[in-house]
N, C-alpha and C positions, 0 to 999 in steps of 0.2 A: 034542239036544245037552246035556249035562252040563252046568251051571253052575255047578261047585265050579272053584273058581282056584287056581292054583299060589300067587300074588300075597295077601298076605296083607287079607281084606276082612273088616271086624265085621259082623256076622250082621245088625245094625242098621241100617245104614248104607244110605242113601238112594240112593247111589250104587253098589248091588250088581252083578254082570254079567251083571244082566235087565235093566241100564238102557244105561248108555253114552253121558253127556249131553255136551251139545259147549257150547265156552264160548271166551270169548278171553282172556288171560291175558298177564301180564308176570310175570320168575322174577327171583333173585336173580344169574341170570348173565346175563340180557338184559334192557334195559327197552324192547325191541320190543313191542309186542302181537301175540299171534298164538294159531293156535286151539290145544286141548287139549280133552282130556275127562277127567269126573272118575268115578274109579275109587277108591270106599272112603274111604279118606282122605286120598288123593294127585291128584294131576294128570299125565297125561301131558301133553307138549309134543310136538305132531302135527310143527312144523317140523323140532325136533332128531329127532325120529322117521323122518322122510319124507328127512331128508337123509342119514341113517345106514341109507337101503336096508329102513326096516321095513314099510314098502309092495310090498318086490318081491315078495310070492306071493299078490299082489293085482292081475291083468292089468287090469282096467277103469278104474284109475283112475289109471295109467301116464300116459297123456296129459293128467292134470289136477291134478299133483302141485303144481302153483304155487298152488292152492288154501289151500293150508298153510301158505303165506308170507304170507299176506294179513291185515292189520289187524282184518279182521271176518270175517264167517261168510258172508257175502251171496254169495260167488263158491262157496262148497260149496251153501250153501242152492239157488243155481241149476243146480248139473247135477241136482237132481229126485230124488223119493224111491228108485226105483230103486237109484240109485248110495246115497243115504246108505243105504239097507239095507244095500246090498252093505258098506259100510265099518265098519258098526256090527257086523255080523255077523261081518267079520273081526279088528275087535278086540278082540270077544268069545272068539276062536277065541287070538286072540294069547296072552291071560289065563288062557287055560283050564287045567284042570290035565290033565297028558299033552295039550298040545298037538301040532298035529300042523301048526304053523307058530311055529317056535322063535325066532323073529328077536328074541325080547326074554328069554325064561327062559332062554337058554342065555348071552346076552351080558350079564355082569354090570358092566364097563364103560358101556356104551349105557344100563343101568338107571342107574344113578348121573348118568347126563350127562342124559336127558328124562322123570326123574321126579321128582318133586318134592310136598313133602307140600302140603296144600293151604293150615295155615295159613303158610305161606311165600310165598306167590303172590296175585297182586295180578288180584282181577277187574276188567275190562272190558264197557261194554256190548257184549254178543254182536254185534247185528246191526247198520249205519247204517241208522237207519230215516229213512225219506222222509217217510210218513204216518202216522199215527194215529188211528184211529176206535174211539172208545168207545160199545159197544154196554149196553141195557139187558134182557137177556135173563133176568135171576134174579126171576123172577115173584114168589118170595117177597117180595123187600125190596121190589119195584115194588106190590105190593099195600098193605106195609107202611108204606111213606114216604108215598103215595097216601093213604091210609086216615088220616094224619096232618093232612095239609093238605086233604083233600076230603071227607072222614066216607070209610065202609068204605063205604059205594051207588058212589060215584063215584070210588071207589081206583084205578081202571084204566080208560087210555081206551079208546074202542071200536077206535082202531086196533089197543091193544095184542097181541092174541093173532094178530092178523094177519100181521104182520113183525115183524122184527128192528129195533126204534125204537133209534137211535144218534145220535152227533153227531160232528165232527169236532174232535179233542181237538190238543193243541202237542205234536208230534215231539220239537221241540228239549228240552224239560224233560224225557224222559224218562231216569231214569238209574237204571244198576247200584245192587244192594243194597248200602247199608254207607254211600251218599252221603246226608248230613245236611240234613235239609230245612226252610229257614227257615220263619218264619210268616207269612204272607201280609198284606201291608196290602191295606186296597179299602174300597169304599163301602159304609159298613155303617149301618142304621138304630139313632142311638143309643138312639130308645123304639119299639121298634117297634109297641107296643098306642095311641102316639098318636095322633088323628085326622089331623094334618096331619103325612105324608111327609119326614122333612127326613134326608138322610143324612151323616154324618160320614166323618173317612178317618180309619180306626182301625186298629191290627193284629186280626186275625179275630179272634172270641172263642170261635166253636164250628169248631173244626177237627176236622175227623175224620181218619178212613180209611175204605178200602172195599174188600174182600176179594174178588177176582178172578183170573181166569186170563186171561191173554194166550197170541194165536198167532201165528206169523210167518208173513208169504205168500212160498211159494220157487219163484211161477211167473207172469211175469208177461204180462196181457192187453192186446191192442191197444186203443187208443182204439173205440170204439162197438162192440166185441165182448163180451160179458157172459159170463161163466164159469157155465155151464151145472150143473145140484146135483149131476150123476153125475162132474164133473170138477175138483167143488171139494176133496173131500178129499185131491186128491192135488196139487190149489195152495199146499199146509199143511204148512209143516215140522216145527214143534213148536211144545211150550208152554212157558212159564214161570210163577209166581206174578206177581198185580200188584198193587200198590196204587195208586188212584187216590185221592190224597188231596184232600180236600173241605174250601172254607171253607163252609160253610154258611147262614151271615147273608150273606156277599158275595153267594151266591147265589138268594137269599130275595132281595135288593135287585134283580138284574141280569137275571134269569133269564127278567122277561119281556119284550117276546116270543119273542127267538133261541133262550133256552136258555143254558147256563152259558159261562163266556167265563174270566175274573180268577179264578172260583172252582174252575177247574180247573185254569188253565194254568201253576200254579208249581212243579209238581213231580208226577213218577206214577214210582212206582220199581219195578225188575221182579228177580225174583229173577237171577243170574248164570250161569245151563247152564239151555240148552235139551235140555230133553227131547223127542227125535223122537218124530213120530207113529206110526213102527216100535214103539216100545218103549210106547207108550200102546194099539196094537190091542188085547191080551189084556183091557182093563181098559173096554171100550166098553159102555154100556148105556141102556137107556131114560133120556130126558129127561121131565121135569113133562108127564104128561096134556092136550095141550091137546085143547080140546073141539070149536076151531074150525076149520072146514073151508080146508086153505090151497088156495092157487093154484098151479097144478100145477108152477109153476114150483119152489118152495118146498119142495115132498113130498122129505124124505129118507128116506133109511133109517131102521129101526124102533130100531138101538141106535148113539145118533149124538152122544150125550157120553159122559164119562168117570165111572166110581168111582173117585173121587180124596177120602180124608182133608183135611179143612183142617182149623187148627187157627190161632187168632188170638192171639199174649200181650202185654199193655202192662206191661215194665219201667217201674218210676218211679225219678226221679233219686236214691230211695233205697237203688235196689238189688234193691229187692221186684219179682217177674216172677208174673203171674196170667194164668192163661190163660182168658180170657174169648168164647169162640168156637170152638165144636166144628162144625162141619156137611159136607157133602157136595160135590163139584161136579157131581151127577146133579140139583140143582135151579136148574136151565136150563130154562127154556121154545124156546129154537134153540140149534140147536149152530153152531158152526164153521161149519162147509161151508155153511150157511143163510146164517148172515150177509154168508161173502163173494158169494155166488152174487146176496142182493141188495143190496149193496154195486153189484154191478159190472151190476145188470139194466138201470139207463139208457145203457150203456156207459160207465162211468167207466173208466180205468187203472188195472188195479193192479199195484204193482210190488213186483219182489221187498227183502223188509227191512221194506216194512207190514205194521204192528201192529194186531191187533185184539184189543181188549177185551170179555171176556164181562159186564161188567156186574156189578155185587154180587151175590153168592152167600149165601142165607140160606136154614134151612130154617125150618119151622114152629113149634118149640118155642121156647123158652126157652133161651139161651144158643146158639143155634145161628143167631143175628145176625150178616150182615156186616159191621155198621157200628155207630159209636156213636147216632147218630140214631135208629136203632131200640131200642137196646136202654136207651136215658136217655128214650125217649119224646118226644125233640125236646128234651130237656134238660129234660125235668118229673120224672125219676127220676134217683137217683145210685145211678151203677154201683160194687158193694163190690169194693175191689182188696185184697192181700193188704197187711198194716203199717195196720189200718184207716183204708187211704186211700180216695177217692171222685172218679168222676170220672161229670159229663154228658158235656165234650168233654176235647179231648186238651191239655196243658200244657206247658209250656217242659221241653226236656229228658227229657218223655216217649219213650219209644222202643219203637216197635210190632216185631212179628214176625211174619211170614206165614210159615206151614210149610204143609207138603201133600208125601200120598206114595199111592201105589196099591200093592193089595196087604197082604200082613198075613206072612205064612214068612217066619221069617230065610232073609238071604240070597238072597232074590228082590225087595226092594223096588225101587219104581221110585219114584224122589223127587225132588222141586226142592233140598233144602237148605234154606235160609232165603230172605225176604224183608225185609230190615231197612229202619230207616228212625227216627233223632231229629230230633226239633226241637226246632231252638234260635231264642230267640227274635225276634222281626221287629226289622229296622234300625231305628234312630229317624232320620224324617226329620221329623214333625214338629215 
């Protein structure tokens, strides 16, 4: 298929018609939420689309056109990759130039009434999510953070190469890019090189970010049935950008024995279109070398994450934007389908709308850090930003950016858009 568009798309543009990402939206003639996809620099409006018959030379998805009316994505997400193929591929075909299904280049009415550009439209979190599990799968940074607090011998435990080590992270906090995210008060040590313990309630002092991918699960399994490795990728609807942002000292304080709690649960923000794992196959390739022998349950396929672009920038309240983070999401130690496969191997549930997180993504050089934690050394270095500013951790009114795109030809990119995210500073309740 040709992917030159009648539809006017910049060569640039993240959202080329090699992608096709699905998102929920509110426009300036509804403040319904409902789905759409972002095409170049517009949004279609699948409702206003679905109701003006631009589905009819689509038979499959005839019987599930109420899909489109819906708040979230969760009820497309569940009729199964199959079908999203089928829909992505049709309004890929919609777009095309000499289409050979005119239901939108020929009606210049119907364009005016479910298109809409995108800075005009108001994102929505895509999915209701139930659950959230944040996985630690970016062996770089886990070596890195490790190697921090344990010297480099004892950087990684011995379970690490073995499974997919995660936690269960707060649902409710997760939210759309562009939602502003306060500073987190909690228990933090105010000496922490003291001998004697004593912790304070302060606003965080080393806040970070954390530079990830999220995937949505759009299949869901019975209680004590476990989602087998050959049937997990196709439990996965797509991806998005995450940030899981991090107090650091709260979790230095809290961390042991459970593992993070306060220091994660105040906010993880995801970028706004999902991108299907239809439009991420061309882009599949080896994950990080592991050395160690897994359990057959675990054995995926040989190219089982993604070549995807990151790219990390910190605006500061002056205006100045530095892009401070270049690296990959091919360094993964599990992909996806790993994780949920052992996610669900005691038989957990998992339902469709759960989140999971890949973990900070870092590669091995210099600048190619997910987080500030590595790249300040734990706050022993200061990182040079552009206006000769400096930063260990993040400041009031700093404002991160998570970008990522696979591919490299105009006009074929497949991209998230942004991941945004300021903070402003913590309530006073003391």
């Amino acid at each position: 298929m040709s992917l030159k568009s009648w539809f006017p798309i910049p060569p640039r543009s993240h959202f080329s018609l090699a992608n096709i990402p699905f998102g929920i939206i509110t426009t300036p003639t509804s403040k319904i939420p409902r789905p759409a996809v972002a095409i170049g620099d517009h949004a279609l409006d699948l409702a206003v689309f679905a109701a003006n018959s631009g589905f009819s030379l689509l038979p499959s998805i005839q019987p599930h056109l109420s899909v489109f009316y819906k708040p979230t994505l969760n009820d497309f997400a569940a009729l199964g990759q199959p079908l999203h193929q089928q829909v992505r591929k049709y309004l890929q075909e919609v777009f095309r130039e000499n289409t050979s299904s005119p239901v939108l280049s020929g009606a210049s009415a119907l364009k005016e009434e479910c298109i809409f550009p995108l800075k005009d439209v108001t994102n929505h979190c895509p999915l209701q999510i139930g659950d959230y599990t944040d996985f630690f799968a970016g062996k770089n940074h886990a070596y890195n953070a490790g190697a921090l607090f344990r010297g480099p011998k004892d950087a990684l435990q011995p379970n690490y190469t073995h499974l997919p080590v995660g936690y269960h992270g707060r649902a409710s906090s997760v939210v759309v890019s562009g939602t502003p995210i306060r500073r987190p008060l909690g228990q933090i040590l105010g000496n922490p090189k003291a001998d004697l313990k004593v912790p304070i309630l302060a606003p965080s002092r080393r806040l970070d970010f954390e530079l990830e991918l999220g995937a949505f699960v759009c299949r869901a399994n019975k209680m004590g049935k476990p989602v087998p490795i050959h049937e997990a990728r196709n439990s996965l609807f797509g991806v998005v950008l995450m940030n899981d942002w991090s107090a650091r000292d709260i979790q230095a304080w809290e961390f042991v024995p459970l593992g993070p709690f306060n220091s994660k649960n105040f906010g993880t923000t995801i970028s706004a279109w999902v991108v299907l794992a239809d439009a991420l196959e061309p882009f599949r390739c080896k994950s990080i070398e592991n050395d160690t022998k897994l359990l057959p349950y675990l054995k995926d396929v040989e190219e089982n994450v993604y070549d995807i672009n990151l790219e990390v920038d910190i605006t500061t309240q002056s205006g100045e934007t530095t892009t401070i983070t270049r690296t990959n999401a091919q360094n993964l130690l599990f992909s996806f389908p790993q994780m949920l496969t052992h996610h669900s191997i005691t038989g957990c549930p998992m339902q469709v709308g759960d989140l999971l997180g890949s973990g900070t993504i870092s590669g091995t050089d210099s600048g190619t850090e997910g987080s500030l934690l590595e790249q300040s050394q734990n706050g022993t270095t200061e990182v040079q930003l552009k206006g000769d500013e400096r930063r260990t951790f993040l400041e009031d009114n700093d404002t991160v950016t998570l970008k990522g795109w696979a591919g490299s030809q105009d006009g074929l990119l497949v991209g998230f858009g942004e991941c945004v995210g300021r903070i402003e500073p913590a309530i006073n309740v003391l």
